[in-house]
BAKELUM-403054 format. One line per field, with one value per residue: residue number from 1; residue in one letter; x, y, z of N, C-alpha, C in turn. Coordinates in pm, 1 decimal, decimal comma. Atoms other than C-alpha are relative to their C-alpha. Layout:
nr	[NUM | ...]
rest	[a | ...]
nc1	[X | ...]
nc2	[Y | ...]
nc3	[Z | ...]
cac1	[X | ...]
cac2	[Y | ...]
cac3	[Z | ...]
cc1	[X | ...]
cc2	[Y | ...]
cc3	[Z | ...]
END
This chain:
nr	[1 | 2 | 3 | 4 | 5 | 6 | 7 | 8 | 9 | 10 | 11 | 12 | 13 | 14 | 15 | 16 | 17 | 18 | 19 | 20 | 21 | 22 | 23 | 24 | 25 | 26 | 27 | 28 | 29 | 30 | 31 | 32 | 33 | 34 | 35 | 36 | 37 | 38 | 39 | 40 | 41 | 42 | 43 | 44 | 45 | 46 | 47 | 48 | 49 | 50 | 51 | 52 | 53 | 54 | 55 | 56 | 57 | 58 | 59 | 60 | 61 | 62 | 63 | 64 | 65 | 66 | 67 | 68 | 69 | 70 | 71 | 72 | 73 | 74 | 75 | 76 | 77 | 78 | 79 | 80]
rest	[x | x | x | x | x | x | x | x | x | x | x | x | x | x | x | x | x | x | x | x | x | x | x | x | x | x | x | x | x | x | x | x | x | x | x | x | x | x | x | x | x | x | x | x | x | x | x | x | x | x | x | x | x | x | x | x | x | x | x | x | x | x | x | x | x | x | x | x | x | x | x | x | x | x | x | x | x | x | x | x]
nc1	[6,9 | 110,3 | 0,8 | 122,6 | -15,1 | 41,4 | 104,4 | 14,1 | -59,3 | -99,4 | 12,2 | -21,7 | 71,0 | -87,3 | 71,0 | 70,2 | -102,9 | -132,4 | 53,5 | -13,0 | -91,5 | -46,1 | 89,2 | 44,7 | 122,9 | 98,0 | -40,2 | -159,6 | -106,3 | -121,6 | -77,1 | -67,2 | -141,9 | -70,0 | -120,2 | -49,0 | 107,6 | 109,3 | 99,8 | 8,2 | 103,9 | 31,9 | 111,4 | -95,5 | -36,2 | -121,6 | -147,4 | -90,1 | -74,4 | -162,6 | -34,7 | -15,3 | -81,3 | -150,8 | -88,9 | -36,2 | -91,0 | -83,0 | -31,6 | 6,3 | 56,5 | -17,8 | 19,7 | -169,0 | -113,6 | 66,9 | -49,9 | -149,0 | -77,2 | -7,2 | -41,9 | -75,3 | -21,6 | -25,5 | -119,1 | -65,0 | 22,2 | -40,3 | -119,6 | -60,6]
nc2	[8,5 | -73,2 | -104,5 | 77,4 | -34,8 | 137,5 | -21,2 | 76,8 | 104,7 | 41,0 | 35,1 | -90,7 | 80,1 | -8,3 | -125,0 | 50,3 | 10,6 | 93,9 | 157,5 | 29,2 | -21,2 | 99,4 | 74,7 | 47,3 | 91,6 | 77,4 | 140,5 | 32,9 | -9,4 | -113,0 | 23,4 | -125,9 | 8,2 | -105,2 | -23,0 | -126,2 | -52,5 | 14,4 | 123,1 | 31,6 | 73,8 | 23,9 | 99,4 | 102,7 | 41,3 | -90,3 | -23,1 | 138,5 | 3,6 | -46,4 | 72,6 | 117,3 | -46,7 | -17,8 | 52,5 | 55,3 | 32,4 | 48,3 | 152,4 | 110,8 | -31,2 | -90,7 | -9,3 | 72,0 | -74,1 | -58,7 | 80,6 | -13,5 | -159,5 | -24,1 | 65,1 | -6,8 | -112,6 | 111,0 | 94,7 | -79,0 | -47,2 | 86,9 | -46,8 | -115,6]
nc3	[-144,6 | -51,7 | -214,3 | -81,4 | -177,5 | -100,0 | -61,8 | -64,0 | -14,2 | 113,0 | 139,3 | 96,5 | 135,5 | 111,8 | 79,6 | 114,4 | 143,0 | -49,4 | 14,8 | 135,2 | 25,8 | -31,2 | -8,8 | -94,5 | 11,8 | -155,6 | -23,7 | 41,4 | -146,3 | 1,4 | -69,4 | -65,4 | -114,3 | -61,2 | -3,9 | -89,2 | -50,8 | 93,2 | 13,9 | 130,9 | 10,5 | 145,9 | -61,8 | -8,2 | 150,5 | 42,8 | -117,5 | 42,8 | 192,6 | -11,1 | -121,6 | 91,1 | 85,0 | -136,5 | -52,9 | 93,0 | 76,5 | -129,1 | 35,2 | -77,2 | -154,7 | -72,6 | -173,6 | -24,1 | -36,4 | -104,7 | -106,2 | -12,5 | -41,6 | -129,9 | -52,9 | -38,0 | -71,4 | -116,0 | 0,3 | 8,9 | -147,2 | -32,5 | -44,4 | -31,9]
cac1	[-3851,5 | -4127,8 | -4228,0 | -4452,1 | -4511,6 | -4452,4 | -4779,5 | -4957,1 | -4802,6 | -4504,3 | -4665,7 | -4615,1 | -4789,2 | -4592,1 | -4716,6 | -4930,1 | -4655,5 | -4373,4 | -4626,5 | -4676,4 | -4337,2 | -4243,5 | -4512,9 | -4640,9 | -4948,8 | -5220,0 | -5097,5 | -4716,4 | -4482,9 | -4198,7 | -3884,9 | -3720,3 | -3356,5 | -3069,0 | -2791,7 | -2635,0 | -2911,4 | -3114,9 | -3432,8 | -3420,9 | -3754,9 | -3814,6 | -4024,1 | -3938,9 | -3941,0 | -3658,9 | -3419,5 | -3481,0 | -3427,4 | -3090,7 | -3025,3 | -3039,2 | -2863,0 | -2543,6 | -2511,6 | -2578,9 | -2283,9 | -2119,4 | -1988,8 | -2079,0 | -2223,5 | -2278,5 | -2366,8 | -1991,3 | -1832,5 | -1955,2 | -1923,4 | -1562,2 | -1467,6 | -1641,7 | -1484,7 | -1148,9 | -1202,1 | -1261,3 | -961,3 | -767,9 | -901,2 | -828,4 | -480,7 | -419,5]
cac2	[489,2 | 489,8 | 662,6 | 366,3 | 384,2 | 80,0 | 10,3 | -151,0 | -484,4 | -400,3 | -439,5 | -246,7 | -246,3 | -276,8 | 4,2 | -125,6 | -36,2 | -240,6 | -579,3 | -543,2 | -483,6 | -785,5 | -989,0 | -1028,0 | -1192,8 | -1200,7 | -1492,6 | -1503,5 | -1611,7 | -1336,0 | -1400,1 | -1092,3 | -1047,5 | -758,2 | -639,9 | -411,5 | -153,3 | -267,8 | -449,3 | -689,2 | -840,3 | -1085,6 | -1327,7 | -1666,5 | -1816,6 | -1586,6 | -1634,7 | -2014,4 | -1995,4 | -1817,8 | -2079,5 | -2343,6 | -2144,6 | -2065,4 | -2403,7 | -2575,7 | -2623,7 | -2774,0 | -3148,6 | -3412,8 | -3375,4 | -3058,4 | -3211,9 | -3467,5 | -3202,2 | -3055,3 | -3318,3 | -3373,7 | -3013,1 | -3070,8 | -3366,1 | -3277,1 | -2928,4 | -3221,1 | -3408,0 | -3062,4 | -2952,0 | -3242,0 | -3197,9 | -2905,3]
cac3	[396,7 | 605,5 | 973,7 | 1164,3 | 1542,4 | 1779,9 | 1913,1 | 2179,9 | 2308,2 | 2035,7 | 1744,6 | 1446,6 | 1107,7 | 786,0 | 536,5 | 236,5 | -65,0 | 155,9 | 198,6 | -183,1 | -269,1 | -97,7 | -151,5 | 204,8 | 283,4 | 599,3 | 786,0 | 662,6 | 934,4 | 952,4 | 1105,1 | 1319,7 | 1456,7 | 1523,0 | 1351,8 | 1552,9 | 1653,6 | 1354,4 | 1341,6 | 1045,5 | 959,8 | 656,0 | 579,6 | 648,9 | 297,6 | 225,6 | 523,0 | 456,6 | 47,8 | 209,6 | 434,9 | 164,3 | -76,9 | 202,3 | 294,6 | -75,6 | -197,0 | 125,9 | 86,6 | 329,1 | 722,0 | 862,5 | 1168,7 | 1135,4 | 1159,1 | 1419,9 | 1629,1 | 1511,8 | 1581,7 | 1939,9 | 2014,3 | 1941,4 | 2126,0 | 2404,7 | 2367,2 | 2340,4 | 2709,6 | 2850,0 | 2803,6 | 2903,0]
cc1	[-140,6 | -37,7 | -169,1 | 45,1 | -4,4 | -164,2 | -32,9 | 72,9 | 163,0 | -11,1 | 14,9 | -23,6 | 90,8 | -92,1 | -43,6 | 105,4 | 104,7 | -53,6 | 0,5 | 132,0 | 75,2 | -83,2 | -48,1 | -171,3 | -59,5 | 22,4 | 139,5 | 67,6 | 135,5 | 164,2 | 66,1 | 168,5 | 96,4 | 94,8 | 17,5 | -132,0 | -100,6 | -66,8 | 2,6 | -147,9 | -40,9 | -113,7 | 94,7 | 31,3 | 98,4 | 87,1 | -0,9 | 26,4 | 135,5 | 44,8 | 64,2 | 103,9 | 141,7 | 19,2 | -46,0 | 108,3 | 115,2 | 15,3 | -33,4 | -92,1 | 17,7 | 59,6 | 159,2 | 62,4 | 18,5 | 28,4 | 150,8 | 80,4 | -27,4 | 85,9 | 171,6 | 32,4 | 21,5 | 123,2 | 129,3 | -40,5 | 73,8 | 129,5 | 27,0 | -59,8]
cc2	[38,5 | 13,9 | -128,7 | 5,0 | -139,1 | 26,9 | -98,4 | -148,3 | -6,4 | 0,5 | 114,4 | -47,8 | 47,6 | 57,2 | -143,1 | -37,3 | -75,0 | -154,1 | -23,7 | -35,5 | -159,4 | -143,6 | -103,2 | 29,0 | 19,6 | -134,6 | -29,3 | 4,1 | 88,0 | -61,1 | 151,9 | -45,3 | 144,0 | -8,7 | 127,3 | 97,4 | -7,1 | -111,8 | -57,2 | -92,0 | -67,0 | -84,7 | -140,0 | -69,1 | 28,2 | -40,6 | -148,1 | -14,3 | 59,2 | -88,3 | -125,6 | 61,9 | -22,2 | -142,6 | -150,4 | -124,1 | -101,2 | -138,1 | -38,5 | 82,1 | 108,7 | -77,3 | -148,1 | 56,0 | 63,5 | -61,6 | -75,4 | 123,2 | -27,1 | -72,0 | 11,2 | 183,2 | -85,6 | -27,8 | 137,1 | 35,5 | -94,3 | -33,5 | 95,9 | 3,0]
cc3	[45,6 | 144,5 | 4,4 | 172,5 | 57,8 | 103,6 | 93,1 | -3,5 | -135,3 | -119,5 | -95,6 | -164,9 | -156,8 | -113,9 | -124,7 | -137,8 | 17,5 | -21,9 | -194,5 | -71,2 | 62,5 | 10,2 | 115,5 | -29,0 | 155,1 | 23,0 | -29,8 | 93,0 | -41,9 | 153,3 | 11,4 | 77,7 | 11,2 | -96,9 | 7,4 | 24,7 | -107,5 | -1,0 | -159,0 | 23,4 | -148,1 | 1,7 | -1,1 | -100,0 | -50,3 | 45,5 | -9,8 | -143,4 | 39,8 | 24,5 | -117,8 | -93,4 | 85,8 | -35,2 | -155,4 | -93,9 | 91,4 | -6,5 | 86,2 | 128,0 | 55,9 | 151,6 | 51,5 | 54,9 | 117,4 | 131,8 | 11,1 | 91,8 | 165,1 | 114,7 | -5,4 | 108,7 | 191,0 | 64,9 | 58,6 | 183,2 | 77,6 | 24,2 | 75,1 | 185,1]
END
């Protein structure tokens, strides 16, 4: 663990042994988000090598389905 201070405009600098450790780079786009009162920060290479991994194995059209599911959420209102 390590004690860094939010600084001007927000920013905050990621200790030396953490960039190594994760093999960040000057210039590396980082992606930030929340879970629950925690800041998660990775880099983006990572969170998309997840992304691909997750949805891998998945048969056919994300985006079919998607628009199946919306269209019968449609149909379903509609009645009612």
């Amino acid at each position: 663990m390590y004690r860094v201070r939010l600084g001007r405009q927000g920013r905050v600098v990621i200790p030396a042994p953490l960039r190594r450790v994760l093999g960040l780079r000057q210039g590396d786009t980082l992606v930030c988000g929340t879970a629950g009162q925690r800041l998660i920060l990775e880099a983006r290479r990572t969170a998309e090598e997840e992304l691909w991994q997750r949805f891998a194995k998945v048969k056919g059209s994300l985006a079919k389905e998607l628009i199946a599911q919306r269209r019968r959420e449609v149909e379903r209102e509609a009645k009612a």
